[in-house]
N, C-alpha and C positions, 0 to 999 in steps of 0.2 A: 449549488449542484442540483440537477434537474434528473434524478432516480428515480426510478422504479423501488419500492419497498422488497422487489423480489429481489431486485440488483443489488441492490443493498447487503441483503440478507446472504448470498450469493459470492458478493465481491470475495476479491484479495486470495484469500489461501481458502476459503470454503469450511470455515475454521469448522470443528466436530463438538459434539456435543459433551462436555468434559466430565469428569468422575463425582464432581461435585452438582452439575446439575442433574443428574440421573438419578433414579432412586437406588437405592440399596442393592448391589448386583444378585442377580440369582443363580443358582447352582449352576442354570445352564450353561450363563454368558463363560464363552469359550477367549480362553487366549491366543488371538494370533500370532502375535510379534514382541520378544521378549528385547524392548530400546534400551539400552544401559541399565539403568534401576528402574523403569519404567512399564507398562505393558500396553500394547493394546489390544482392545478388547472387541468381538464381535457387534456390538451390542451400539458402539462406538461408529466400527463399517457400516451398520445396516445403515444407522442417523444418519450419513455422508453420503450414501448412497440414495436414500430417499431424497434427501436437498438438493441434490444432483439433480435427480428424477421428477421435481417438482421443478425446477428451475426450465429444464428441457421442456416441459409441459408447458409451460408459461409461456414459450418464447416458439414452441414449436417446429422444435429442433431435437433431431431424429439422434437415437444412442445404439453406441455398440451393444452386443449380447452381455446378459450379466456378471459373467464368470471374469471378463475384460472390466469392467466397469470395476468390481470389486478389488480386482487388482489395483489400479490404480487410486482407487482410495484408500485402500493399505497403505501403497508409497507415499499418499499425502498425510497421511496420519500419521507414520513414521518421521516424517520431514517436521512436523507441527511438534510432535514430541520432542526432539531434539532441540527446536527452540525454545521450548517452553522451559526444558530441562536447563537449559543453558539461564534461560534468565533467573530459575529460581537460585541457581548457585552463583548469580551477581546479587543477589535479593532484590531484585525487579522488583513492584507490588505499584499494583492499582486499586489505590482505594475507594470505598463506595462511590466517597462522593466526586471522587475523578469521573468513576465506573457512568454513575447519574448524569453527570455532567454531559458526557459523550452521546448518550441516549438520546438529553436535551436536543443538542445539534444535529442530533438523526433526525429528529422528526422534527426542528425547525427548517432542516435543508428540503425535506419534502411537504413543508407547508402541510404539517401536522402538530398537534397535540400532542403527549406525550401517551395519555389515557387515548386519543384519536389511534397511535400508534400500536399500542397495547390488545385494541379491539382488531384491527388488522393483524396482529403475530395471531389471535385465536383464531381469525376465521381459517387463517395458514395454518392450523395444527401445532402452533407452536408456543410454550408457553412463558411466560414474561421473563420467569429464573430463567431458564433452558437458554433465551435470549440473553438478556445481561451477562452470562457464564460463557457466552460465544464471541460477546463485544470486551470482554475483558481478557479472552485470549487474544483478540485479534489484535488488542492494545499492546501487551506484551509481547506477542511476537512481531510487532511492527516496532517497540522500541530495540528490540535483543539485536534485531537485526541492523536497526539505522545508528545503534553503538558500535557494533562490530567492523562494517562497512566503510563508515565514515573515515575513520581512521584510515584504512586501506587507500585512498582515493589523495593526489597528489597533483596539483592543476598549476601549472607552469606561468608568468605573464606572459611568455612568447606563445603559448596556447589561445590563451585569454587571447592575444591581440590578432593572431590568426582568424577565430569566430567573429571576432568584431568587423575585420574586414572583410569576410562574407556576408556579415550580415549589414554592410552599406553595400556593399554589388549588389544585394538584392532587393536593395529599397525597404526592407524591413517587410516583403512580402516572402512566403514560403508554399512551397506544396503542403500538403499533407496526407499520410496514408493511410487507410483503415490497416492492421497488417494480420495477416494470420501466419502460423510457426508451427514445424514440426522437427523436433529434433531426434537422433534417435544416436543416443549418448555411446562414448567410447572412453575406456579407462585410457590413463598417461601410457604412452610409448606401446600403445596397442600391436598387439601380433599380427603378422598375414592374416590366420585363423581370424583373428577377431576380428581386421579390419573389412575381409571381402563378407563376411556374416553380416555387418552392418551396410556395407555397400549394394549386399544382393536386400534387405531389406528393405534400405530407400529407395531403389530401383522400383522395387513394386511396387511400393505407396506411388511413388511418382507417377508410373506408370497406371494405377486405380484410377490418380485426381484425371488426366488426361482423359480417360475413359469416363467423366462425369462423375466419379464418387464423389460424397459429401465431404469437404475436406474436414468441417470440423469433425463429425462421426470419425475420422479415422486418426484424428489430433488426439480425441477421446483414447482410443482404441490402443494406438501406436505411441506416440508421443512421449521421451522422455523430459522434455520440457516444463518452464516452470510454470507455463497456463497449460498443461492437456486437462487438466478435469472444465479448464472455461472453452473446452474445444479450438486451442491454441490462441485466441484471439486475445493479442495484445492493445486491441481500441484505437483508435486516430494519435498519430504522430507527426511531429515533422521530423526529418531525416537525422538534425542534431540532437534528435532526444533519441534516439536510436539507437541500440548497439554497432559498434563499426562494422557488423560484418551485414545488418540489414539493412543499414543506411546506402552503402555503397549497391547494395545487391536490388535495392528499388530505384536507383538513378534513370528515370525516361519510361520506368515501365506505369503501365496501363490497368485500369480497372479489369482483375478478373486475372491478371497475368501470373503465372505460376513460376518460379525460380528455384531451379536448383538441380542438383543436390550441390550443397556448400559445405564445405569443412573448413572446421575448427578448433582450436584444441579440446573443445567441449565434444564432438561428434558431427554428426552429417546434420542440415539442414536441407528443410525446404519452406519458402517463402510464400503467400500466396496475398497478392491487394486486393483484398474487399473491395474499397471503393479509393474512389480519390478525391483531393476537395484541390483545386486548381489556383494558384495566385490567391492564395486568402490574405486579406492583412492580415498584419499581426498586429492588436492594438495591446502596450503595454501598459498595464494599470501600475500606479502607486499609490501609497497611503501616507499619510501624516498622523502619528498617533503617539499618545505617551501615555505611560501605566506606573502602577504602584505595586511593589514585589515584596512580601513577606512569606521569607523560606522558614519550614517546618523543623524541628530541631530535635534534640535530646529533650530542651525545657519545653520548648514550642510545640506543643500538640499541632493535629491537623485543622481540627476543631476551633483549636484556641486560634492559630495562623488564618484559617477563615473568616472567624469573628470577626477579629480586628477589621481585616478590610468590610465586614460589612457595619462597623462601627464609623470606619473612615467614607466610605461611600455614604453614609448617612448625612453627616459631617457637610459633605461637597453636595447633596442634595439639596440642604436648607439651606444653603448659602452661611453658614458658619464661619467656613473654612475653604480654599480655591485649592485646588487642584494641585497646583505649581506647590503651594506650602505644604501640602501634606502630603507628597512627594519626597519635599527636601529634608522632609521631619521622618518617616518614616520606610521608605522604600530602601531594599535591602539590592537593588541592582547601585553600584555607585556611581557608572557610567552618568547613569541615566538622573540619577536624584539629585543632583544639583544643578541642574538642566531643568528641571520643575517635573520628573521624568519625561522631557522630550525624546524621543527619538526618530525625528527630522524623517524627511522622504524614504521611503525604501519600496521595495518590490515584496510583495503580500507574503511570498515563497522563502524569503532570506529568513522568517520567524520559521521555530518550531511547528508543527503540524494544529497545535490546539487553540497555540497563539492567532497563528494564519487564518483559519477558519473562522475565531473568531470578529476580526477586525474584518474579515472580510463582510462577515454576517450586518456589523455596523453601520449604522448609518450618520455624518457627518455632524457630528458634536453628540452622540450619543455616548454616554459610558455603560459598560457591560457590568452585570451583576461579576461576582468571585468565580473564578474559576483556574482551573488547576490545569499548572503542566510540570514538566520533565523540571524546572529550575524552583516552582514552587508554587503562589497562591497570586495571582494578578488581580487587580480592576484593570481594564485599560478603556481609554476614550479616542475613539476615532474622533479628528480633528476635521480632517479631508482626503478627499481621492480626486488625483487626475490620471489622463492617460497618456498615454506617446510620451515622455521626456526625452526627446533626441540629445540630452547633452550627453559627454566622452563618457561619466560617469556610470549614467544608465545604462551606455550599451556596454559595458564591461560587467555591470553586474546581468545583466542577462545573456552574454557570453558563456560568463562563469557560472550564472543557474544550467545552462543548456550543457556543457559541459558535464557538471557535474553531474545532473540527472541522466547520463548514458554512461556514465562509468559508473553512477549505484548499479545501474539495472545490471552491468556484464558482470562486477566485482560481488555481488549478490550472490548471484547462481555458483560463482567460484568457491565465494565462502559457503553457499551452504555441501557442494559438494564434498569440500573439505571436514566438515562437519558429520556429512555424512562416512567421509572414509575412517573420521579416527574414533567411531562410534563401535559398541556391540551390540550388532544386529542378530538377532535369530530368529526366525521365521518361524512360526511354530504350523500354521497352518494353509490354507488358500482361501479360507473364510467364502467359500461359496457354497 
């Protein structure tokens, strides 16, 4: 992954600066929004709002007035609250050295150090805790939510076999869209009232972008959407990773082309393409790789479930011991342990996110130091990577990934809507 440390810093939900990285609140810090048992706090906006503010700086890209801005990092603070809240009462936890871990691959993917990385958060004003306490929300509310979701999402073979046959009409080539989004949300079974109040609404915006307004500045502005604080910008797509209502809504359209207004049971949209990237292949990678899996327990410290493996990696360094044996002797996946933990070709994306990243980071017969995800405490050893596999197999699983990745993104914003309707919200302020 080729970031910017700003983008980085930026991505995903724009996570806020949490009650543990902050010092000690003071009399003044004011409550705006009182979330179930939760609050947030002034102090909280302002951090969200500056990151915003510095991010716009960097990139050079123009912001609504403050009083809008503020707004809508309430709604984002509010939305981060709920999920954070939700994971504590599953008992989510990222520990340190998960926490460490992730950091590692932040500043391995930017071809940095760790201390390299460190000295860039200070020259940005930001400090190391304040960091790690931003990358540890971002963890939890990336897992709370790919729990919740997952489960929702139900992918048919007559589906599956549907995408495969498109994707041989097209020779395995696609367009692709930069996209920009602005929604502007409508509750279920919405009233006249409500509905021409939303209609005379996107009319204007509509009517702004035509007139040359900045679309993002008014994504910012307007947008109930789940990037308006990224100035709607959803990044390069192809059509199948798309929601269905923007897949279909950029069919033939053009760099710069503006669409809409669209409705959906979520509320009005408007569409806008950045750019377009025309007939791109699509080169499919895979991997060959197999790992050794010791889950944390009651008796199993984290500590103790680390060690091991780096006693076992030890082991497979000096030639003691092969790979395949100490696998079959001690990895706690069973699939995989009798196998020597092989697990044969697959697509980098079919692994969990920590998995993925790292095999990806691999290089062919390299094994990875310990590292931790969602199932427990891994070594794993990239074998090999090729790319293209045309056989039936491969293009079903990349069907089923393409698939799947457009009904997280619509059954997300569903769920968190949801989330937010059976919550108590109270607004205590306007925090500007």
């Amino acid at each position: 992954m080729k970031k910017t440390l700003i983008a980085l810093l930026t991505a995903g939900m724009f996570g806020a600066m949490s009650h543990a990285a902050m010092a000690a609140p003071e009399l003044m810090d004011k409550v705006l929004a009182v979330v179930n048992k939760d609050v947030v706090l002034a102090s909280q906006q302002d951090a969200l709002v500056n990151k915003v503010k510095l991010s716009a700086q960097q990139s050079g890209q123009s912001l609504p007035d403050d009083a809008t801005l503020r707004r809508q990092a309430l709604d984002r603070l509010i939305q981060e609250s709920l999920q954070l809240q939700l994971a504590d009462r599953q008992g989510l936890k990222i520990s340190d050295n998960q926490l460490e871990q992730a950091i590692q691959g932040i500043a391995a993917d930017n071809r940095m150090t760790v201390e390299q990385l460190r000295a860039q958060l200070a020259s940005e004003g930001l400090t190391y805790a304040q960091y790690r306490e931003e990358i540890r929300r971002e963890i939890l509310m990336n897992e709370v939510r790919r729990n919740q979701v997952r489960r929702r999402i139900n992918i048919s073979e007559q589906e599956v076999k549907q995408v495969v046959e498109l994707l041989q009409k097209q020779g395995q080539q696609q367009n692709e869209y930069h996209i920009g989004h602005i929604q502007i949300s409508l509750p279920d079974n919405p009233n006249a009232a409500q509905l021409n109040e939303a209609k005379a609404k996107i009319e204007r915006i509509l009517a702004a972008l035509k007139q040359g307004a900045d679309f993002r500045q008014l994504a910012i502005a307007e947008s109930n959407g789940p990037k308006a604080l990224e100035g709607g910008d959803w990044g390069w797509m192809s059509p199948q990773e798309m929601p269905t209502l923007m897949a279909e809504a950029v069919q033939g359209a053009n760099k710069d082309d503006i669409i809409g207004p669209l409705r959906s049971g979520a509320g009005l949209h408007i569409i806008k393409v950045f750019d377009t990237k025309g007939q791109q292949q699509v080169m499919q990678t895979e991997v060959k790789a197999r790992h050794i899996l010791i889950k944390p327990s009651i008796i199993l410290s984290e500590d103790k479930a680390k060690g091991m493996l780096d006693g076992i990696l030890q082991e497979i360094k000096s030639g003691k011991a092969s790979f395949a044996s100490m696998a079959e002797k001690h990895s706690e996946d069973p699939g995989s342990a009798v196998q020597g933990g092989e697990l044969g070709w697959s697509d980098p994306n079919a692994y969990v996110p920590e998995f993925r990243d790292m095999v990806n980071r691999l290089q062919p017969g390299q094994i990875s130091a310990p590292f931790r995800t969602t199932h427990g405490w891994h070594i794993v050893q990239l074998e090999d990577r090729r790319s293209q596999d045309a056989t039936d197999k491969a293009q079903e699983q990349r069907a089923y990934q393409l698939i799947y990745n457009r009904r997280f993104v619509e059954e997300s914003q569903t769920w968190l809507d949801e989330l937010r309707d059976e919550a108590y919200i109270q607004i205590e302020g306007a925090g500007s």
